[in-house]
N, C-alpha and C positions, 0 to 999 in steps of 0.2 A: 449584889443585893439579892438577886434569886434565888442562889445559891444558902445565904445567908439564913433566909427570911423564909423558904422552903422545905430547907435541905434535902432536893430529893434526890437521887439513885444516880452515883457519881457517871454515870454514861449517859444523863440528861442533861442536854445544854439547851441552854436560854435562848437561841435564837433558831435549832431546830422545835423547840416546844412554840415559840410562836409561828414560825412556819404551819407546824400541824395544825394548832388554830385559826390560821386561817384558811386551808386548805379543808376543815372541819366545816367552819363557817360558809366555803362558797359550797356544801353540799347541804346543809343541813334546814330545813325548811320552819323549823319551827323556833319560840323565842331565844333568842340566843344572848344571854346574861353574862354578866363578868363581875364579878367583885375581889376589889383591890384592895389590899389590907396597907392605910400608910402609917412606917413608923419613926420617929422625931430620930433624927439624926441617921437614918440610914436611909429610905429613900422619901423625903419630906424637901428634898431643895429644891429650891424651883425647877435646874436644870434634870434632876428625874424627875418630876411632873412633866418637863418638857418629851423626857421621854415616854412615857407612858403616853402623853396625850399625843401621839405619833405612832403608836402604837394599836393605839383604841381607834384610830381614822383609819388605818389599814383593817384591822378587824371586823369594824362597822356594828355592834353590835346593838339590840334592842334595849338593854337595859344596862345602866354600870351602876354597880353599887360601892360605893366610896366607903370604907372604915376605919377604925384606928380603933387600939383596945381600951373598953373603959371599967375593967373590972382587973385584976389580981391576974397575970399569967404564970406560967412556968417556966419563961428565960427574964432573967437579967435584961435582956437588949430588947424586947419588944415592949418600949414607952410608947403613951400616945402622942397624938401632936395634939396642937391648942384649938380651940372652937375655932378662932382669927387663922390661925394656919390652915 
């Protein structure tokens, strides 16, 4: 899904990027925000929410901002999810 939903620079992986996040986090003194972009059918099931919300405890951060896209993008694959989801 990161990979997907990112695509960044094939020598970054997902679990050293969280690492550096949190490693960010225990230095960094001021608000420290995250927002999550969720999309229907790629990571909208529960059990990635479970992940993320596992993720965001480990983190600990001041503010999370939750999204989904609600205008016109430029992939095929980023739909939103539903207000209920």
């Amino acid at each position: 899904d990161f990979i997907k939903i990112n695509r960044p620079h094939p020598s970054i992986r997902f679990k050293e990027f969280v690492d550096g996040l949190i490693k960010f986090r225990e230095r960094y003194r001021g608000i420290f925000s995250v927002e999550i972009m969720v999309l229907k059918d790629i990571n909208d099931s529960d059990a990635k929410i479970e992940e993320l919300l596992k993720i965001l405890e480990r983190l600990q951060p001041d503010e999370v901002f939750v999204n989904t896209p609600y205008r016109p993008t430029t992939s095929n694959m980023a739909k939103p999810v539903t207000m209920d989801r």
